[in-house]
N, C-alpha and C positions, 0 to 999 in steps of 0.2 A: 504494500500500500504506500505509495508515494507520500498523500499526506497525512497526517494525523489531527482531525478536530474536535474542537473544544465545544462545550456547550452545560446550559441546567438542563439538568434531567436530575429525581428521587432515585438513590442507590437503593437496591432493594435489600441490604441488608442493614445499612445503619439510619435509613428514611430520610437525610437530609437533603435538603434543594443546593447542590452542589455543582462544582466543574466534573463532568461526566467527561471521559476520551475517549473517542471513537479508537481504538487499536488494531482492529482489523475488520478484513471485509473480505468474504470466501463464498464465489457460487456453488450452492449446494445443489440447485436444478435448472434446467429450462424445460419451455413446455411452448408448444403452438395453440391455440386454441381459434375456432371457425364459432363465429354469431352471427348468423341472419339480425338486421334492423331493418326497421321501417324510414323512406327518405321520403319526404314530398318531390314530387317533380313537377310540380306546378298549377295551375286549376285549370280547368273546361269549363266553358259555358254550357248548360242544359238547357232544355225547354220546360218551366214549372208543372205545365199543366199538357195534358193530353190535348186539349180544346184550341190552341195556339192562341194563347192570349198573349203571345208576344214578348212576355216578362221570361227573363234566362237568371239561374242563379246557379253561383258558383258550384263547382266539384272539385274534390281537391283530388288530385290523383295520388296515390300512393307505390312506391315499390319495395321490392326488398331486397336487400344490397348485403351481399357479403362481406363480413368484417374479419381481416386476421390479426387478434392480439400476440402477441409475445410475450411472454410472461417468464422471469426469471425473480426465481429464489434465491434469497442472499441470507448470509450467516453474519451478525455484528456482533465483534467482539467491544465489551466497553467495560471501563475500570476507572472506580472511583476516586477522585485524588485524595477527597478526605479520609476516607477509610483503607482503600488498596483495594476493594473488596472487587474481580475480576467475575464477568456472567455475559451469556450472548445470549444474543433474539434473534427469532426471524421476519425478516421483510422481504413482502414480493413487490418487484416494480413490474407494472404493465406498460406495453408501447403497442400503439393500433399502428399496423402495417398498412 
């Protein structure tokens, strides 16, 4: 890990709002994942009534668009400066491809 950041974050062993160190960062997984979403593509004019009374109101169209997210699992290591007291978590970052 190139750098090392600082930040408050509660150590979970001595409870204090303290300088937390980010010390390490390790991908534990990636993963693809595929989601259908709904996109408007714009409206259509209708005819309101069967009888052509003339008046048109809007349609919205809809379609469905395939999404690829990327999803990577990460391991943070973080160590407390007040205490020393060392523990990791996990974070997933997503990116829509």
């Amino acid at each position: 890990m190139s750098e090392v950041r600082t930040f408050f974050r509660f150590c979970p062993a001595c409870g204090k709002r303290f300088h937390i160190r980010l010390v390490g960062k390790k991908l534990e997984g990636e993963r693809t994942e595929q989601a259908m979403i709904k996109q408007d593509r714009g409206s259509v004019y209708g005819s309101a009534g069967m009888g052509g009374t003339g008046s048109t109101v809007p349609v919205i169209v809809e379609e469905n668009i395939p999404l690829t997210i990327d999803v990577k699992d990460f391991q943070y290591s973080y160590k407390c400066k007040h205490c020393g007291h060392v523990w990791t978590e996990m974070h997933e970052e997503e990116e829509k491809i």
